[in-house]
N, CA, C and O atoms as CSV, one atom per row, in Angstrom:
chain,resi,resn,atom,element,x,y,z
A,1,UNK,N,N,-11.785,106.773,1.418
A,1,UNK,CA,C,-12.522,107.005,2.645
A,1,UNK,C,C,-13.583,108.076,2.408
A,1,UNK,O,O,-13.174,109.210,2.160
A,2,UNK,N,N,-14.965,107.841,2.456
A,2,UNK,CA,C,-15.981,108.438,2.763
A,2,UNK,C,C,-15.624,109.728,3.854
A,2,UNK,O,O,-14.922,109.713,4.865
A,3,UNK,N,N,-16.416,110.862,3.208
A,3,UNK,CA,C,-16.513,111.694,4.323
A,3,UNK,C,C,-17.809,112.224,4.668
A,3,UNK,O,O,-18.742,112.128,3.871
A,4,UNK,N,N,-17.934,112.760,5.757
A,4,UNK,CA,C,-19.334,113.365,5.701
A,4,UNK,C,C,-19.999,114.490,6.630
A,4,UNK,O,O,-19.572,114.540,7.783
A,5,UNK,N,N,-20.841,115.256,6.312
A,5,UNK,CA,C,-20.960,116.505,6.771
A,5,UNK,C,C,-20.946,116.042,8.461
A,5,UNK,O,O,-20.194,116.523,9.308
A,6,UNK,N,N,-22.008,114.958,8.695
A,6,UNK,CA,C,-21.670,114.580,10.166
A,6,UNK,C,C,-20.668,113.709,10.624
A,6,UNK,O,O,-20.490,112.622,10.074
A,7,UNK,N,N,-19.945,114.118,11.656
A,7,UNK,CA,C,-19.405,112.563,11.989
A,7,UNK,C,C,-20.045,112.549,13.636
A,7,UNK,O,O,-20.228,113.275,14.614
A,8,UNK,N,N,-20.255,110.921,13.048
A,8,UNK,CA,C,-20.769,110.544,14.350
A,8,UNK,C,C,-19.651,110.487,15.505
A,8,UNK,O,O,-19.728,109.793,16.519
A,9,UNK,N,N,-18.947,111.062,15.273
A,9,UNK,CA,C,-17.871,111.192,16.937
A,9,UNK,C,C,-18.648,112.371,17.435
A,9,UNK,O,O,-18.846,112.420,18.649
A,10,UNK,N,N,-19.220,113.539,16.508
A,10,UNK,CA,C,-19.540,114.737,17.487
A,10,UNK,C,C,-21.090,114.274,18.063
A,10,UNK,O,O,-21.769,115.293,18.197
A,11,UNK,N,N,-21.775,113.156,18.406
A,11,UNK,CA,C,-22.866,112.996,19.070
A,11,UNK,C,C,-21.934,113.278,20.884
A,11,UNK,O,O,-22.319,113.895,21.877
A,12,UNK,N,N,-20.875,112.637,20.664
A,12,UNK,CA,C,-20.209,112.774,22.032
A,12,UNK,C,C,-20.401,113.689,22.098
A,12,UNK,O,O,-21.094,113.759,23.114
A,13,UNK,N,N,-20.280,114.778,21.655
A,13,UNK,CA,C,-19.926,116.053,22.076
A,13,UNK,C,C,-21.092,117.048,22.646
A,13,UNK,O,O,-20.798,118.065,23.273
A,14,UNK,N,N,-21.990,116.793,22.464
A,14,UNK,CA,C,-23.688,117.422,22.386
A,14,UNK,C,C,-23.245,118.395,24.022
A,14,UNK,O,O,-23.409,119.609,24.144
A,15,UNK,N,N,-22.777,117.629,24.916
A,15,UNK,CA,C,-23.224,118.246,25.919
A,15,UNK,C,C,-22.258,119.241,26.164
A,15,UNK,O,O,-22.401,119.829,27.235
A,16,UNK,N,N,-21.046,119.682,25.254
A,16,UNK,CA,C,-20.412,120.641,25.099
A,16,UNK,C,C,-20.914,121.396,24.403
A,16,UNK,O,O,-19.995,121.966,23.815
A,17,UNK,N,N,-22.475,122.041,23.862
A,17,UNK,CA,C,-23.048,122.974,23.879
A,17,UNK,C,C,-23.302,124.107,24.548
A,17,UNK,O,O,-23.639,125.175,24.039
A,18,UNK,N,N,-23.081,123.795,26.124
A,18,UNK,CA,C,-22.660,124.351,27.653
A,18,UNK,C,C,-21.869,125.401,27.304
A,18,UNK,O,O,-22.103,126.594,27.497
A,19,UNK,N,N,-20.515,124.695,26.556
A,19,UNK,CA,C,-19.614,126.248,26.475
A,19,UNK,C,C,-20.096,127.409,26.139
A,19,UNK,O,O,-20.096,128.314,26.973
A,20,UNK,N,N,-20.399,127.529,25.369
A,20,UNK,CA,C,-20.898,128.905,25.136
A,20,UNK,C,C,-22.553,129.779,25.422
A,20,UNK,O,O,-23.044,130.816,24.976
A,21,UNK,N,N,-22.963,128.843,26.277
A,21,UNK,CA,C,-24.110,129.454,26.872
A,21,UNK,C,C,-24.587,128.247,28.297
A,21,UNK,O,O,-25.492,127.414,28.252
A,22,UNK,N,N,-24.072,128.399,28.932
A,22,UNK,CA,C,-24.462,127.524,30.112
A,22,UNK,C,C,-25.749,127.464,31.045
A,22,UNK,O,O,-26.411,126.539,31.514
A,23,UNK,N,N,-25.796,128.442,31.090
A,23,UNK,CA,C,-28.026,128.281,31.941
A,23,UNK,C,C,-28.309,127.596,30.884
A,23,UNK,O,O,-28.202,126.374,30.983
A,24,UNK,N,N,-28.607,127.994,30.000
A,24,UNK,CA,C,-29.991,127.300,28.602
A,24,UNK,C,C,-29.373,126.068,28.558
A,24,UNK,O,O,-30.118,125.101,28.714
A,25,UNK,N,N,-27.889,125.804,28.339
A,25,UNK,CA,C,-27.610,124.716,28.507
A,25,UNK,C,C,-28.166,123.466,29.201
A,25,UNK,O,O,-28.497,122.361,28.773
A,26,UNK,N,N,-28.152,124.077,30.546
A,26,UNK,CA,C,-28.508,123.560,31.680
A,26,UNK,C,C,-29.911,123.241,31.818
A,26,UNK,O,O,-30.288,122.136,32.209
A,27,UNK,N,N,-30.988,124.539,31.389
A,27,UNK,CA,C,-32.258,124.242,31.422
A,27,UNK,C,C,-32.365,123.140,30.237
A,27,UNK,O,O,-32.972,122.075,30.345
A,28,UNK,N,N,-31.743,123.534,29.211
A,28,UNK,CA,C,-32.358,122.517,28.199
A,28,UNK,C,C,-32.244,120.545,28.370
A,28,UNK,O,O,-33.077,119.653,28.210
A,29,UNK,N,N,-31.139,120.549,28.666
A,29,UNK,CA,C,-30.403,118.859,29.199
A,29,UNK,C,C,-31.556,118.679,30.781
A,29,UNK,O,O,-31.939,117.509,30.812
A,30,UNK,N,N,-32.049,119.368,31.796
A,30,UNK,CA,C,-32.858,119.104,32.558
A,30,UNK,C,C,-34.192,118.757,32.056
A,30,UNK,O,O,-34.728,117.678,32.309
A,31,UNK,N,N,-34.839,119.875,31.191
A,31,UNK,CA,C,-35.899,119.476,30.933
A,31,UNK,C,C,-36.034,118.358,30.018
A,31,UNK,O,O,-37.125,117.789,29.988
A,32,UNK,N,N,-35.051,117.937,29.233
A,32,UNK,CA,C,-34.895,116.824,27.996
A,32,UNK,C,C,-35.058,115.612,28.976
A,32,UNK,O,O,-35.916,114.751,28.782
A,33,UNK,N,N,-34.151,115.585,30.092
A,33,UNK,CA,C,-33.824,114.391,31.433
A,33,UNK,C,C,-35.180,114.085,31.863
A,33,UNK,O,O,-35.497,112.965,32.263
A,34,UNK,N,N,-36.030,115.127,31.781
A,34,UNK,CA,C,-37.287,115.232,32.608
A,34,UNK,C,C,-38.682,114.487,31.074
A,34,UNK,O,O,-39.628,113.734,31.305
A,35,UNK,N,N,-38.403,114.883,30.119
A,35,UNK,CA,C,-39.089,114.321,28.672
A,35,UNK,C,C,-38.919,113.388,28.406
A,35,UNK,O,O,-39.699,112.899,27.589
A,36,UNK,N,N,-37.660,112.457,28.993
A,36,UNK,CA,C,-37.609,110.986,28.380
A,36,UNK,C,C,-37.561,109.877,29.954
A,36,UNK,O,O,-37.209,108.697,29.934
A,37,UNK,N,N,-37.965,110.571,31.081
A,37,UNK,CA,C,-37.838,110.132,32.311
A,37,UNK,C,C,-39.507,109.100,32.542
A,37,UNK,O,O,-40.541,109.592,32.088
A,38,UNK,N,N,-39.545,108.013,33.109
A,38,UNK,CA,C,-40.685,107.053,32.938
A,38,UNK,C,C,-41.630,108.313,33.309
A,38,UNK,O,O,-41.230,109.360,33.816
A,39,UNK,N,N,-42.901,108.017,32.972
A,39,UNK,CA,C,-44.012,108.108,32.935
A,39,UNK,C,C,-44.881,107.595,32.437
A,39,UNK,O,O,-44.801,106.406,32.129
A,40,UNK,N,N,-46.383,108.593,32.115
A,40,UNK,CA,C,-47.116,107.995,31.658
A,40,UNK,C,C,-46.912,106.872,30.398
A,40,UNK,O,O,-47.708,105.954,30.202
A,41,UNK,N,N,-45.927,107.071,29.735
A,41,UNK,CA,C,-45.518,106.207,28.482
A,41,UNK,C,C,-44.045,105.315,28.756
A,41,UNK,O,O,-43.454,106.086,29.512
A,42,UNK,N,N,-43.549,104.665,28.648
A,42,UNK,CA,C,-42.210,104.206,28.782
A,42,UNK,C,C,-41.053,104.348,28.081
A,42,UNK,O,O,-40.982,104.576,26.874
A,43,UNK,N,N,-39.871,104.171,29.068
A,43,UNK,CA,C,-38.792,104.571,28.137
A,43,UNK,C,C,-38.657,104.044,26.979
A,43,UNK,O,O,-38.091,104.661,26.076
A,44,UNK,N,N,-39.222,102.646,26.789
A,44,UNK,CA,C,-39.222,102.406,25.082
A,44,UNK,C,C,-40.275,103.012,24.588
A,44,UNK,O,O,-40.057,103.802,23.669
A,45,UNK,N,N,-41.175,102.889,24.881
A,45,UNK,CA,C,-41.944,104.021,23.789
A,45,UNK,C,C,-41.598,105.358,23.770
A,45,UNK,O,O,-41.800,105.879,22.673
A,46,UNK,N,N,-41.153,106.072,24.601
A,46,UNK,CA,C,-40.541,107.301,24.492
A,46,UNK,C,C,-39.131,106.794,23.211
A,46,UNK,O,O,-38.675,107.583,22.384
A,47,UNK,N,N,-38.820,105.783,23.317
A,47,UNK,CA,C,-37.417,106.128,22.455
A,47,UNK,C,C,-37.600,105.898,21.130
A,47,UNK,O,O,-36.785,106.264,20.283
A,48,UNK,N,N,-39.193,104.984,20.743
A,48,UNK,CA,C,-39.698,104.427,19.313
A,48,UNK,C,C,-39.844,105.906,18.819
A,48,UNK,O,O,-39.126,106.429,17.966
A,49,UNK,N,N,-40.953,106.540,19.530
A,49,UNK,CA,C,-41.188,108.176,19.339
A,49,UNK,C,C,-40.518,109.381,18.900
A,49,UNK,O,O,-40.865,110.392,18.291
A,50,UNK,N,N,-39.353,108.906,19.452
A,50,UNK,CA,C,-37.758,109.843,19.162
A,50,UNK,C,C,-37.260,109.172,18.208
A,50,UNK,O,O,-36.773,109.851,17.303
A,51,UNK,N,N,-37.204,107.792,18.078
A,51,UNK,CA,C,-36.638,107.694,16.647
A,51,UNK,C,C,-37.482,107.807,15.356
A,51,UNK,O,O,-36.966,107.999,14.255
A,52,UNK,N,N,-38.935,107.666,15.579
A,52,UNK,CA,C,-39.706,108.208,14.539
A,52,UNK,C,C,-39.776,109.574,13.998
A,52,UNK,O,O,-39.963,109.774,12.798
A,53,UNK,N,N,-39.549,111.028,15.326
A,53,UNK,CA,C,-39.081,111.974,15.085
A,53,UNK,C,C,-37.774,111.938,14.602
A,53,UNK,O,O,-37.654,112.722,13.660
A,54,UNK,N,N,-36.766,111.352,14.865
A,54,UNK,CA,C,-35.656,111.871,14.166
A,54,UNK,C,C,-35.509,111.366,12.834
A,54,UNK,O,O,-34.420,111.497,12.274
A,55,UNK,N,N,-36.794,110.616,12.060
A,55,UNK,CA,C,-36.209,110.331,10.938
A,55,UNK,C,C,-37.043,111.153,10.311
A,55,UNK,O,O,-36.731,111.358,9.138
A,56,UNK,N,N,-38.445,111.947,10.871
A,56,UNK,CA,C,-38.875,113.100,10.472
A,56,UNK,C,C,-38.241,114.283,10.307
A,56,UNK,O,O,-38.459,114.810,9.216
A,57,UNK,N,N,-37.322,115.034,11.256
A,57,UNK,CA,C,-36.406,115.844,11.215
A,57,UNK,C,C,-35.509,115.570,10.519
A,57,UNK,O,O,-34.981,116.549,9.992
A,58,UNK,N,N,-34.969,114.333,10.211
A,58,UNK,CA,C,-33.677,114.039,9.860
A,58,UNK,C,C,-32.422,114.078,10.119
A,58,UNK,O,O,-31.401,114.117,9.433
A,59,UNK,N,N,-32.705,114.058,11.443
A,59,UNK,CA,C,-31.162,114.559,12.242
A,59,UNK,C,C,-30.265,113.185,12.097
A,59,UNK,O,O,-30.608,112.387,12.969
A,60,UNK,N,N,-29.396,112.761,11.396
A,60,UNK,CA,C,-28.384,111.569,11.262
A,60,UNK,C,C,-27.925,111.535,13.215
A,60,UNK,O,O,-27.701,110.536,13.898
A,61,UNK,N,N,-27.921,112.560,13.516
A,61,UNK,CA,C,-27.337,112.194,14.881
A,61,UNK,C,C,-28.205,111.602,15.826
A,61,UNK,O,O,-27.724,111.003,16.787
A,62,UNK,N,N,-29.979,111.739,15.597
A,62,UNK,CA,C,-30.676,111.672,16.939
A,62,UNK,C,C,-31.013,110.190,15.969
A,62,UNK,O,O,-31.682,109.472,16.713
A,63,UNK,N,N,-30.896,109.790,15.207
A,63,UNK,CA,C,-31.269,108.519,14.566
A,63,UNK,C,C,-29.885,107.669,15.403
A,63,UNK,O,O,-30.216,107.183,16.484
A,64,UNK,N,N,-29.078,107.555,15.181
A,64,UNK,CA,C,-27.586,106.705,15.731
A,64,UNK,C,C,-28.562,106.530,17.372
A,64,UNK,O,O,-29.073,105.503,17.817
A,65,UNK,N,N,-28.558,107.716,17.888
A,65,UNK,CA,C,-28.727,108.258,19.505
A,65,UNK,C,C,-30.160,106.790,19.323
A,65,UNK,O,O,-29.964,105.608,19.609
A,66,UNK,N,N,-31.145,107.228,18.924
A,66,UNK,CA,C,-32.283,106.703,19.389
A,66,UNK,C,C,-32.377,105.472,18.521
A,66,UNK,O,O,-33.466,104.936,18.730
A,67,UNK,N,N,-31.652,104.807,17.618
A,67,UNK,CA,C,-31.870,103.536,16.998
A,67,UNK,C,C,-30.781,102.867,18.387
A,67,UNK,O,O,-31.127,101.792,18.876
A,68,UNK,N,N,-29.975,103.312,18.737
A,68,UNK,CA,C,-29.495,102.026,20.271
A,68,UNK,C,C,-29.801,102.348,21.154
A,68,UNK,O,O,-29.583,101.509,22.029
A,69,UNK,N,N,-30.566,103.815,21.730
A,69,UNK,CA,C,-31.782,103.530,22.774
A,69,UNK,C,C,-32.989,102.624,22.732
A,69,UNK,O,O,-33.457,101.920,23.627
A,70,UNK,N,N,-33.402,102.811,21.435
A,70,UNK,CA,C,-34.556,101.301,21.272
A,70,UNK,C,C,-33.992,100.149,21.488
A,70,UNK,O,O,-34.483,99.247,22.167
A,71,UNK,N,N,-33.099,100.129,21.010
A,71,UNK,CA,C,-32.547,98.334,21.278
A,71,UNK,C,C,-32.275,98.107,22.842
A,71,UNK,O,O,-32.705,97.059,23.324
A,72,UNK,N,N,-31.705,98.864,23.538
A,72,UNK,CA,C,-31.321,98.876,24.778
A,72,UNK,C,C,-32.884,99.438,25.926
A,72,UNK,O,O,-32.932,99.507,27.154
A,73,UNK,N,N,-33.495,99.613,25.340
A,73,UNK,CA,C,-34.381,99.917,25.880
A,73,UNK,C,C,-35.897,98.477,25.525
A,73,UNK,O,O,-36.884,98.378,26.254
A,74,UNK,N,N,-35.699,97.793,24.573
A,74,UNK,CA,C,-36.532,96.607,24.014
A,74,UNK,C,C,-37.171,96.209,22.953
A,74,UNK,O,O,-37.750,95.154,22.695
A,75,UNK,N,N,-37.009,97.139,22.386
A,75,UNK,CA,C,-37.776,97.437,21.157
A,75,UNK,C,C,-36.722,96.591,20.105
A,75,UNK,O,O,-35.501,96.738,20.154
A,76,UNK,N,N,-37.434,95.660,19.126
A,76,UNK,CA,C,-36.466,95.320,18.156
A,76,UNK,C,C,-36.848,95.720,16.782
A,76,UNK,O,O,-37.905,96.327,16.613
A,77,UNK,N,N,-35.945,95.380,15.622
A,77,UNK,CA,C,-36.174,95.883,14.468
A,77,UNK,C,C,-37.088,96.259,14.010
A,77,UNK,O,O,-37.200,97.412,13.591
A,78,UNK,N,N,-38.284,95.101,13.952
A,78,UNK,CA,C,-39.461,95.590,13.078
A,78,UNK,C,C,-40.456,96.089,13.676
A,78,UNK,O,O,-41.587,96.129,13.192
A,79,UNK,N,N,-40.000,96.706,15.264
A,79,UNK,CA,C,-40.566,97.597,15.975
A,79,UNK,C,C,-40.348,98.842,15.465
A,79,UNK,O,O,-41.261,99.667,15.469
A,80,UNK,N,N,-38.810,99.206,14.838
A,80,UNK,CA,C,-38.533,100.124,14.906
A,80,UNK,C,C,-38.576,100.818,13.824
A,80,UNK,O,O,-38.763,102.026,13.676
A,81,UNK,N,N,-38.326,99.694,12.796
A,81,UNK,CA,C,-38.852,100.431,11.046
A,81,UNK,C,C,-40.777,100.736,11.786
A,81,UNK,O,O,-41.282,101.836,12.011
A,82,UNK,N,N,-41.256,99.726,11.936
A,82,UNK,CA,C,-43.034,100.058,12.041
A,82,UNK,C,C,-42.656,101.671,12.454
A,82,UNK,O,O,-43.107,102.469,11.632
A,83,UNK,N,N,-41.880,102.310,13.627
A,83,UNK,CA,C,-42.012,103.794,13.832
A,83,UNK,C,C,-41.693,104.515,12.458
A,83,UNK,O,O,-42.468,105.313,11.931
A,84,UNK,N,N,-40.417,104.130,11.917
A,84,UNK,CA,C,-40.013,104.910,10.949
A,84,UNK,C,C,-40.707,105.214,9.859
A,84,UNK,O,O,-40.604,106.218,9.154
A,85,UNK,N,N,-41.558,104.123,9.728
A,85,UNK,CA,C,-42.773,104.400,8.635
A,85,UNK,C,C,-44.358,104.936,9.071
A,85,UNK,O,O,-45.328,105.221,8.368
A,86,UNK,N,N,-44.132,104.935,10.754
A,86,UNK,CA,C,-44.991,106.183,10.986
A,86,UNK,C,C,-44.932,107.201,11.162
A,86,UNK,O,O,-45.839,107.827,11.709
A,87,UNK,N,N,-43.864,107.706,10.766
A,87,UNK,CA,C,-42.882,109.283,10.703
A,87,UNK,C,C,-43.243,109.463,8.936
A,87,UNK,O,O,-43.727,110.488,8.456
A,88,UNK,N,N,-42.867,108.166,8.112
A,88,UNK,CA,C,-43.012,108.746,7.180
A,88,UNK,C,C,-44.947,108.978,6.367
A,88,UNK,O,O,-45.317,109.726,5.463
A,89,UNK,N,N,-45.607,108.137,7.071
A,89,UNK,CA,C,-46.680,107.994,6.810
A,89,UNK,C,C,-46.814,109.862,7.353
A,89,UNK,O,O,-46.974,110.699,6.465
A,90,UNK,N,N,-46.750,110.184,8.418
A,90,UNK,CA,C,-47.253,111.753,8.932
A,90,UNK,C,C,-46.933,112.659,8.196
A,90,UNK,O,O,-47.577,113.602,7.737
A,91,UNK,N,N,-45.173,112.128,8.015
A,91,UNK,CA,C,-44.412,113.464,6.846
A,91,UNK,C,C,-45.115,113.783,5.296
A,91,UNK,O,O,-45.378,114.806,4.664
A,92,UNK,N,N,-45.278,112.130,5.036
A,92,UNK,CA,C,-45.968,112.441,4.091
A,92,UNK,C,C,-47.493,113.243,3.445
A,92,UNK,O,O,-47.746,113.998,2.505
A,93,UNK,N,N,-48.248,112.605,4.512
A,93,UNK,CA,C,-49.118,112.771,4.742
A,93,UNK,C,C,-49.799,114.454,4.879
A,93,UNK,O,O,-50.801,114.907,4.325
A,94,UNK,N,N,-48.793,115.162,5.870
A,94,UNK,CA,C,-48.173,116.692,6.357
A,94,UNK,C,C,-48.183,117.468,4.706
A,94,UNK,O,O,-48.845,118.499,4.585
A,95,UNK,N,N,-47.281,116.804,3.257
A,95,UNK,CA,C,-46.853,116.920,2.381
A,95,UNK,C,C,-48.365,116.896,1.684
A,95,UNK,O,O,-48.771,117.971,2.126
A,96,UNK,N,N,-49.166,116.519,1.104
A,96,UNK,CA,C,-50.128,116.295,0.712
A,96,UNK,C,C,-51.438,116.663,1.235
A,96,UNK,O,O,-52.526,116.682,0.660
A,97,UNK,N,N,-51.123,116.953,2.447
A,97,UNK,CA,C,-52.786,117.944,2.743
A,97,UNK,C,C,-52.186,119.217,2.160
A,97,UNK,O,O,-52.919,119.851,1.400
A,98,UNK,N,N,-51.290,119.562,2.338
A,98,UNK,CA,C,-50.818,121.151,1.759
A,98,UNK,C,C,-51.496,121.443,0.303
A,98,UNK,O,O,-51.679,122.526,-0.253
A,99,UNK,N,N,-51.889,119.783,-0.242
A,99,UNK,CA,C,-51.912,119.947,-1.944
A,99,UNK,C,C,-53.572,120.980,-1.930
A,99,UNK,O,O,-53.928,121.721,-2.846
A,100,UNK,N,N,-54.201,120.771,-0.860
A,100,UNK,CA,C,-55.598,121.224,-0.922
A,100,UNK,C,C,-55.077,122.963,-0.660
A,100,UNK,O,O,-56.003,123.734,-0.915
A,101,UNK,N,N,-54.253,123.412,-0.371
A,101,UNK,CA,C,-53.962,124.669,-0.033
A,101,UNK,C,C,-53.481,125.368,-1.696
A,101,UNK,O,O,-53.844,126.418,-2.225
A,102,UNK,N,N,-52.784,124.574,-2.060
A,102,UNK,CA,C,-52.602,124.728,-4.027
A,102,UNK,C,C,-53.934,124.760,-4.495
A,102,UNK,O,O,-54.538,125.789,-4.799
A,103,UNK,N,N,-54.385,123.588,-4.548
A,103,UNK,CA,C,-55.906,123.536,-5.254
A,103,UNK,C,C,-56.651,124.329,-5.175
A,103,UNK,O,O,-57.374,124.616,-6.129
A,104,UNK,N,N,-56.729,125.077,-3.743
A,104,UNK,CA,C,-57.601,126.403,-3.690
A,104,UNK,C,C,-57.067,127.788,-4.705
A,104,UNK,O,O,-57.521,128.471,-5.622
A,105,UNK,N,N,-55.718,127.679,-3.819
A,105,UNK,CA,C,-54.890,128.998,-4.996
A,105,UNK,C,C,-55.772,129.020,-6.509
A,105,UNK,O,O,-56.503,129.884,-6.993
A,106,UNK,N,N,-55.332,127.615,-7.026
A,106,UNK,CA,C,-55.144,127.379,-8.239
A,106,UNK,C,C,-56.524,127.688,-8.938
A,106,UNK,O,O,-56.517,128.289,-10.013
A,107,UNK,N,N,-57.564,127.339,-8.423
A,107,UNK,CA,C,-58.924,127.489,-8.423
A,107,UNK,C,C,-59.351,128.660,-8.123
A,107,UNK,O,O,-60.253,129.100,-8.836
A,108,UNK,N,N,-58.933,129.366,-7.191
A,108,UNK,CA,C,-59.386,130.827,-7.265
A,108,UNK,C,C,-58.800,131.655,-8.384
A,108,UNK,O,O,-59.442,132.491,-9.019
A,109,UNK,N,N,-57.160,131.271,-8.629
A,109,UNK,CA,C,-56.726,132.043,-9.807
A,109,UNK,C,C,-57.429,131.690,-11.213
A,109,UNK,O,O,-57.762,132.697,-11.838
A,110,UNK,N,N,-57.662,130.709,-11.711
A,110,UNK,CA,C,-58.532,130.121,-12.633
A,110,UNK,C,C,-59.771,130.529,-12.501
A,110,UNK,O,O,-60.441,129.743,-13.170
A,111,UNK,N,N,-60.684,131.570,-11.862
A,111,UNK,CA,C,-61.686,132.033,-11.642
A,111,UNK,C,C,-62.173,132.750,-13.191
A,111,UNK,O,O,-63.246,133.345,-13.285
């Protein structure tokens, strides 16, 4: 049997964060309620968005969370890789403008 740093039983648990600090708790789960609530964009695109962030962050938990909010929300597979590879297109992307921040170093030290 596999083990692993996460288990996905503690996604249940998220909102027992409360215990030990309950306002922030509270503000934080309101304003989150209020970030994924319809608007200008929809709950599936709000949830493509979140799962493109969470494979940027890498949170194993908000990936589980937001790969069956997309489905339940409409979005199907090759909706949902297309996000994941626009997370990685940014990450990467994020990764490689930095290279011009070396190149300068490198070029001024080589002076």
């Amino acid at each position: 049997m596999s083990q692993s740093y996460y288990d996905p039983k503690d996604l249940k648990k998220f909102g027992d964060i409360a215990e030990f600090e309950p306002e922030l708790a509270e503000k934080f789960f309101s304003y989150y309620g209020s970030v994924f609530a319809e608007g200008e964009l929809t709950a599936r695109e709000k949830a493509l968005i979140a799962l493109a962030v969470a494979h940027a962050v890498q949170c194993p938990y908000c990936i589980d969370a937001y790969t069956e909010t997309s489905l339940e929300k409409g979005a199907n597979e090759a909706q949902m890789m297309e996000a994941v590879h626009v997370a990685c297109a940014i990450r990467g992307g994020a990764s490689l403008v930095h290279g011009v921040q070396m190149m300068n170093k490198a070029k001024k030290i080589g002076m």
